[in-house]
C-alpha positions in Angstrom: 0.0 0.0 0.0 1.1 3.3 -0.9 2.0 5.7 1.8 -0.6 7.8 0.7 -3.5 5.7 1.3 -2.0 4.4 4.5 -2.2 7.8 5.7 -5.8 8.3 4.4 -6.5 5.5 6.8 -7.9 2.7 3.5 -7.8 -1.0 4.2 -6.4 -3.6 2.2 -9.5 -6.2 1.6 -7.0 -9.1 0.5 -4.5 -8.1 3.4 -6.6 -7.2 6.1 -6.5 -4.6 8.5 -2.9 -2.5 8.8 -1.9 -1.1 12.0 -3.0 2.5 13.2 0.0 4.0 12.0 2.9 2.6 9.2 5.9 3.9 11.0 5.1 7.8 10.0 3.6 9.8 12.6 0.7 12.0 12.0 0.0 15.7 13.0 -2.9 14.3 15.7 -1.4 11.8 17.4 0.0 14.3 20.0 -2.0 18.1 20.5 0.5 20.2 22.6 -0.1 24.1 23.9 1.7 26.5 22.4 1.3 30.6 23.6 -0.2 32.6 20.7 2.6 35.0 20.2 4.6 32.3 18.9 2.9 31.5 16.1 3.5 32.9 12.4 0.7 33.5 9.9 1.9 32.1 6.5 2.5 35.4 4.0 0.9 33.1 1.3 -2.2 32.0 2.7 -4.8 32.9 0.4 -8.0 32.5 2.4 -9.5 35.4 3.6 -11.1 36.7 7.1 -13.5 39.0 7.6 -14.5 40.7 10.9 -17.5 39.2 10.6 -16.6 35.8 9.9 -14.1 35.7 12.6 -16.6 37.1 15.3 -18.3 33.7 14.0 -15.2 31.7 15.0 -15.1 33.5 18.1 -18.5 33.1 19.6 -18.2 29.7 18.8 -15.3 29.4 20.7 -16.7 30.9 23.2 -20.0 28.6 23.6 -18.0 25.3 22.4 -14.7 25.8 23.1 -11.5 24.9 21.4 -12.2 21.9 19.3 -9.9 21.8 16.2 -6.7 22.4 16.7 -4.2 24.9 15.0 -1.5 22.6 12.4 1.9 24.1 13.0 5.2 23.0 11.6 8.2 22.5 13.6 9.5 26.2 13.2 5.6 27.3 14.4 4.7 28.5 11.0 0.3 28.5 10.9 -0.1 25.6 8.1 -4.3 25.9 8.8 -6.0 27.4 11.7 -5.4 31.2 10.8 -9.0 32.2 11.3 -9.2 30.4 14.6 -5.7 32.1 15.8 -7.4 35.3 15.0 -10.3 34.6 17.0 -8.0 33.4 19.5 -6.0 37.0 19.5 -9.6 38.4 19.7 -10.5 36.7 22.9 -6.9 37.2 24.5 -6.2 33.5 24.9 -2.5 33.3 25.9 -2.0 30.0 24.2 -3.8 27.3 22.1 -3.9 23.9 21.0 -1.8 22.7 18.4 -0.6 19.5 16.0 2.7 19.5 15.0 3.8 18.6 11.2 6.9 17.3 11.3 9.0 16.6 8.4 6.8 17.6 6.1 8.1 19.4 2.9 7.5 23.1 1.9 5.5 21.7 -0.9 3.5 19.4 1.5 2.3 22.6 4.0 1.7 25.2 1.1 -0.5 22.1 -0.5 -2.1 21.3 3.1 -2.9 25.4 3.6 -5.1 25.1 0.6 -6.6 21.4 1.1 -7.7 21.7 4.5 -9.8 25.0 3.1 -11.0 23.4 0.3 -11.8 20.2 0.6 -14.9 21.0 2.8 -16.3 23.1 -0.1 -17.0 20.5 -1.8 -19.7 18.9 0.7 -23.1 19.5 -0.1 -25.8 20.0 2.3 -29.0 17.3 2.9 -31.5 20.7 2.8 -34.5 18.7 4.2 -32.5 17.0 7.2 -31.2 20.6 7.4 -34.2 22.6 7.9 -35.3 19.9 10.3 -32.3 20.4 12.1 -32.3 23.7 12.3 -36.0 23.9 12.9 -35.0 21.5 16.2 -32.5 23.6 17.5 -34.7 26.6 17.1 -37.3 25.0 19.3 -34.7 24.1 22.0 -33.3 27.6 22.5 -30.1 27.3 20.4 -28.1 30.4 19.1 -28.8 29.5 15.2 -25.8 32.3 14.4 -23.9 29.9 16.2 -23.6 27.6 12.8 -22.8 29.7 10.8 -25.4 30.6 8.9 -26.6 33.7 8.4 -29.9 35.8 9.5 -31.1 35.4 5.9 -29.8 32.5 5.0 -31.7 31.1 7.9 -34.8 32.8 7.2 -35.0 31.4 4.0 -34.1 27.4 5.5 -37.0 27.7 7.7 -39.5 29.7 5.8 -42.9 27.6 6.4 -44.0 28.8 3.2 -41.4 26.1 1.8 -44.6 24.0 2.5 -47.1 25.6 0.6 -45.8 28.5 -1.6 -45.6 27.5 -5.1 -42.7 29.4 -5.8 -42.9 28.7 -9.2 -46.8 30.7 -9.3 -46.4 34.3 -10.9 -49.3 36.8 -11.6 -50.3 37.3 -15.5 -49.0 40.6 -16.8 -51.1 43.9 -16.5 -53.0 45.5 -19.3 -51.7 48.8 -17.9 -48.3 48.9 -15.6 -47.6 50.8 -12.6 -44.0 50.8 -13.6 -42.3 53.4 -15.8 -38.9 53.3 -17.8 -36.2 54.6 -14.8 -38.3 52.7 -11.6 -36.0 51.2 -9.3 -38.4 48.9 -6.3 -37.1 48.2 -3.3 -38.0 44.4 -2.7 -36.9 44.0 1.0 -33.0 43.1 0.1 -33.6 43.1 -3.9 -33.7 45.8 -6.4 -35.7 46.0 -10.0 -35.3 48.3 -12.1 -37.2 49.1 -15.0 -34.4 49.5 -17.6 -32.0 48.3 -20.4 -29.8 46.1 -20.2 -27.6 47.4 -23.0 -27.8 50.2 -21.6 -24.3 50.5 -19.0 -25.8 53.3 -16.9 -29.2 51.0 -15.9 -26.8 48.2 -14.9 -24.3 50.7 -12.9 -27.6 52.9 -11.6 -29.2 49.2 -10.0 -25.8 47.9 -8.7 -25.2 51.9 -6.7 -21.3 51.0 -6.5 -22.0 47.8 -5.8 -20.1 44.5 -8.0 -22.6 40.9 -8.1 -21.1 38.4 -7.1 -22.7 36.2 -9.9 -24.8 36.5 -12.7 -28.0 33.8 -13.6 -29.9 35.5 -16.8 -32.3 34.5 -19.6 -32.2 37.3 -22.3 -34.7 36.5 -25.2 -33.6 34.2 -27.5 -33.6 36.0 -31.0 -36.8 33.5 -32.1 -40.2 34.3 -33.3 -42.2 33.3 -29.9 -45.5 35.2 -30.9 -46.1 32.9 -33.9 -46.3 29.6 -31.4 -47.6 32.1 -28.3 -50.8 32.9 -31.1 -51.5 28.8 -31.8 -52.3 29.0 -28.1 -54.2 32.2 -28.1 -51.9 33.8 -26.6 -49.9 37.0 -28.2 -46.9 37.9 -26.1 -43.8 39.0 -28.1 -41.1 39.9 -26.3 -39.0 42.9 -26.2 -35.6 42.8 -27.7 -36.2 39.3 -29.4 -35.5 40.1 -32.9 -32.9 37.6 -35.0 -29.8 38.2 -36.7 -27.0 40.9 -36.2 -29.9 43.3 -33.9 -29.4 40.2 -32.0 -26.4 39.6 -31.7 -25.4 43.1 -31.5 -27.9 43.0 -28.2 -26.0 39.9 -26.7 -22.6 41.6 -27.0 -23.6 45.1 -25.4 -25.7 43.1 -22.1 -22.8 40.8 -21.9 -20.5 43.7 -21.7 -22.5 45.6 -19.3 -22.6 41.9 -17.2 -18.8 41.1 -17.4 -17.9 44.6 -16.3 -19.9 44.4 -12.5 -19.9 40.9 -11.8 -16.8 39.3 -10.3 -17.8 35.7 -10.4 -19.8 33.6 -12.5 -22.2 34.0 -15.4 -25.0 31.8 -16.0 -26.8 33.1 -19.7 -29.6 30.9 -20.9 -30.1 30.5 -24.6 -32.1 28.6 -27.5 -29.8 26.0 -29.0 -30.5 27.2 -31.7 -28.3 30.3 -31.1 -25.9 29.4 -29.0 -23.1 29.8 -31.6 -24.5 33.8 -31.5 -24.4 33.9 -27.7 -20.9 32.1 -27.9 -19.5 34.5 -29.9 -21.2 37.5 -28.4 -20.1 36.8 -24.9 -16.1 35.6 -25.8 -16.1 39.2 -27.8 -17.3 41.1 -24.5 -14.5 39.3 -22.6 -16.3 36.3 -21.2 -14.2 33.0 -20.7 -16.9 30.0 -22.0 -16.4 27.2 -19.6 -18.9 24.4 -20.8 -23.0 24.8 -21.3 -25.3 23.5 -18.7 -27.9 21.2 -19.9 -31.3 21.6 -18.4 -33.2 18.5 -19.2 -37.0 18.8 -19.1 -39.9 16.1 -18.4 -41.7 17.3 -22.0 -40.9 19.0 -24.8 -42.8 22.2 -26.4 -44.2 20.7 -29.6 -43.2 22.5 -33.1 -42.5 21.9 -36.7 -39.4 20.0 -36.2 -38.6 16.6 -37.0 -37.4 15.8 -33.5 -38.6 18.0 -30.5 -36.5 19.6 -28.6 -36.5 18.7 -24.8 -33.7 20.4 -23.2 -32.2 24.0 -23.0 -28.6 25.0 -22.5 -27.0 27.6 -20.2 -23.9 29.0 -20.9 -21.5 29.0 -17.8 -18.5 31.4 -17.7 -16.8 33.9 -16.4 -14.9 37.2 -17.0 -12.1 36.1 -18.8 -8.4 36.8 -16.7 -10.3 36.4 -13.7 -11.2 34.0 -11.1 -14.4 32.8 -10.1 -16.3 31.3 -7.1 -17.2 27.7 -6.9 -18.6 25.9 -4.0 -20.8 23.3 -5.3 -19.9 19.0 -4.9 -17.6 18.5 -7.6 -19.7 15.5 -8.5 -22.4 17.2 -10.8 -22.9 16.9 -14.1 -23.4 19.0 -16.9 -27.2 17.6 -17.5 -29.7 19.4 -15.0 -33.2 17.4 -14.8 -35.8 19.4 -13.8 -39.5 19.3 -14.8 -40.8 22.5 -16.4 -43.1 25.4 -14.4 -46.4 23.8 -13.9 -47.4 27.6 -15.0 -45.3 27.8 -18.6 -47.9 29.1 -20.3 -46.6 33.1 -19.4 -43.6 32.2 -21.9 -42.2 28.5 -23.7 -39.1 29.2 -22.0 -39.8 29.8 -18.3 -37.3 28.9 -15.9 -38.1 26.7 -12.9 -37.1 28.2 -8.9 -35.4 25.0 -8.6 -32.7 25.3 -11.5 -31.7 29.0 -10.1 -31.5 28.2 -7.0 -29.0 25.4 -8.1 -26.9 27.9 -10.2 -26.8 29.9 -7.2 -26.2 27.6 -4.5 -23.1 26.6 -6.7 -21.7 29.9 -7.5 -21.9 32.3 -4.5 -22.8 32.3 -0.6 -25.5 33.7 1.9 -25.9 37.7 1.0 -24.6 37.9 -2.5 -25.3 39.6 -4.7 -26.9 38.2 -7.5 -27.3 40.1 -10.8 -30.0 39.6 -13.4 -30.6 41.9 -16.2 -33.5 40.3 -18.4 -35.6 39.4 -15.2 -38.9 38.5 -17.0 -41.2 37.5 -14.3 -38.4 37.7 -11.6 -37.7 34.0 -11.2 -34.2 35.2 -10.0 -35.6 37.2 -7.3 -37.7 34.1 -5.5 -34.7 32.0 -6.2 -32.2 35.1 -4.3 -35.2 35.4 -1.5 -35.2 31.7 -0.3 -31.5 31.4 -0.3 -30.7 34.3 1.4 -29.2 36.1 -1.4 -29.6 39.7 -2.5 -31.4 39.7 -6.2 -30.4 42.8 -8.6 -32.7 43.0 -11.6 -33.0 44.5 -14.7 -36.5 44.6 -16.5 -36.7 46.3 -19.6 -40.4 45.8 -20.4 -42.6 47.6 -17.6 -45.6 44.6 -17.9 -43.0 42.2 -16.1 -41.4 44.7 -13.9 -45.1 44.6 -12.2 -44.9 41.1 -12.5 -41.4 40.8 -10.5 -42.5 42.6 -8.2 -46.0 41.9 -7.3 -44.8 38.0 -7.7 -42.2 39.0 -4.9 -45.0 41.0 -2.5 -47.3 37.7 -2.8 -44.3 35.1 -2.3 -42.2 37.3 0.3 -45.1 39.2 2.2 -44.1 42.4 2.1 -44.4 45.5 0.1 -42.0 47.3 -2.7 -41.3 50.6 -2.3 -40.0 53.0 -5.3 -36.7 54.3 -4.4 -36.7 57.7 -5.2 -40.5 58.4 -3.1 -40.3 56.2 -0.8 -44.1 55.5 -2.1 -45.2 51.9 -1.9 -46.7 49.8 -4.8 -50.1 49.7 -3.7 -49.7 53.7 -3.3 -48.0 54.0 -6.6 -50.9 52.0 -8.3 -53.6 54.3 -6.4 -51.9 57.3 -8.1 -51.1 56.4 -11.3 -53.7 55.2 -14.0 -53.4 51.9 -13.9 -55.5 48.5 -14.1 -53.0 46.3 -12.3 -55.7 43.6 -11.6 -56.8 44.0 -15.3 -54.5 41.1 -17.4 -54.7 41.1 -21.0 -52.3 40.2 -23.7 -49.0 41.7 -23.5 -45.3 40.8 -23.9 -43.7 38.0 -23.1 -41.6 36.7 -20.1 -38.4 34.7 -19.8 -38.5 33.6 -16.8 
């Protein structure tokens, strides 16, 4: 047996069980004290700290104690534990626990300093054990910012509506909107914002200063919707859905405006039909093309084709020269199966909750932000409120800004207000002339 998986602890099945240890001692056979002065942060360790989350480390410390120790080498360099040595600084302990590794090579810590933050990224989470868990504690007088999770985060794990929302369910679109071209609504922790996105200064005017951390987005798809939408009598065409270089020229501007304030990744939907355009549109605004995500469907929207088409792909990238964030199992394929919106009939292409929230549960953590600029009926924005996330849309068609946002009121609760009045929805809609409750043909929605 190799050393390596003598270490990891594996068992022979034709030689039996191997003793505890092969002659090499581990870090954890022996935890020693050593005073906190002594010990020396490593200038390359590339995982960050924040106040916040080592005020984290430290109340657990605090309610728990110390339970994992710091990894030292023999010179008292920090190999993993920085955040809890900062805690430790925090609380003035004059010493801490520690496991030694000896021998090991420079190549073996700098490896181990990025393994031993890693590797636990690539859990995933049971979320129905979860919520029961958490639900549990709740009822027995726990601390729930003790693990880690945060006030939204944890709103959106124990939400009872997880019961009996549909959060799929989305109001049809008004005959006449209360939303005008330049509305920004305050959604509790989201924005929408009646605008372009091809336009740079809607994108920069929603964000405030802000970057997204990631980007999930379903612009139209540069096919002739209305003609299928009128078989079903139903006429929606959708804004900015025209074919050919308009098209394309479209992609490349919104791509642009998405590469320039997100730092992470970039989830565009598309028709397969032209993905070669959204390919090319998004390489030429900078975007690195990683692979396309597969969503798989339980039926297929019936047309003139020979063979009908049952799945959609998403484009997944990032701003090229960059980095990106990842935390999702590394066990996932590239095929998602998820049955389509019981309500599809708003648009053929409506995205379900479920396959955002997957997207976002892979690519960013509890209150980021999450950029959309073609939010069609604001699927985004459910997806961002159950996770904990903070939704920032982009709506260019004021029909399905009312539809975003009155979807979010019913789903969420509580009330939008216009940023610039303070003025709620309901109030807006009392002033303006409006028929908000009157639903008539109108255009489309993505998702």
């Amino acid at each position: 047996m190799s050393a390596s998986s003598a270490e990891s602890g594996l068992v022979g099945k034709e030689t039996g069980p191997e003793p505890p240890r092969t002659g090499r001692h581990w870090p954890a056979d022996t935890v020693e004290r050593r005073t906190v002065a002594s010990l020396v942060p490593y200038a390359g360790n590339a995982r960050t700290h924040s106040p916040e989350q080592v005020e984290q480390l430290t109340s657990s410390i605090r309610e728990f104690g110390w339970t994992v120790p710091v990894v030292i080498d023999e010179a008292s360099n920090i190999i993993a534990g920085h955040g809890r040595v900062l805690a430790a600084q925090r609380l003035g302990l004059p010493e801490v626990p520690v496991v030694i590794a000896r021998d090991w090579s420079e190549a073996q810590r700098r490896a181990y300093a990025l393994a031993d933050n890693r590797l636990p990224l690539s859990a995933g989470w049971d979320h129905d054990l979860l919520r029961i868990e958490l639900t549990e504690l709740k009822g027995l007088g726990v601390d729930l910012g003790l693990t880690g999770f945060g006030e939204l985060e944890l709103d959106a794990l124990l939400d009872p509506r997880a019961d009996d929302t549909d959060p799929d369910e989305a109001p049809e679109p008004p005959t006449n909107p209360v939303s005008r071209p330049g509305d920004l609504w305050i959604c509790g922790e989201h924005r929408v914002l009646c605008g372009d996105a091809t336009n740079s200064a809607d994108v920069k005017k929603l964000l405030a200063g802000e970057l997204a951390d990631m980007c999930f987005t379903d612009p139209p798809y540069g096919v002739n919707y209305s003609a299928k939408d009128k078989q079903r009598g139903k006429r929606r065409p959708l804004l900015n859905d025209h074919p050919g270089e308009q098209f394309e020229t479209m992609l490349r501007s919104a791509n642009s405006n998405i590469l320039e304030v997100t730092e992470g990744a970039v989830y565009v939907c598309m028709s397969s039909s032209e993905l070669d355009t959204l390919q090319r549109a998004f390489r030429s605004a900078g975007g690195r093309w990683s692979t396309f995500v597969i969503w798989a469907k339980h039926t297929f929207t019936l047309g003139r084709a020979d063979y009908q088409r049952q799945y959609e792909p998403i484009l997944y990238g990032w701003k090229d020269g960059t980095d990106h964030f990842w935390c999702g199992a590394r066990d996932q394929g590239d095929v998602w199966y998820f049955d389509k919106p019981s309500r599809n009939d708003l648009h053929p292409t409506m995205k379900p909750v479920a396959l955002v929230e997957r997207a976002i549960r892979n690519s960013s953590k509890s209150r980021d932000v999450i950029l959309d600029p073609f939010s069609g009926s604001g699927t985004t924005m459910i997806a961002a409120e159950r996770l904990g996330r903070r939704a920032r849309l982009v709506e260019l068609d004021p029909k399905y800004v009312d539809v975003a946002v009155q979807r979010w009121q019913t789903y969420a609760g509580g009330q939008a207000t216009r940023f610039d009045t303070g003025e709620t929805f309901p109030e807006e809609a009392a002033r303006r002339p409006s028929a908000i409750d009157s639903h008539a043909d109108g255009p489309g929605v993505q998702q």
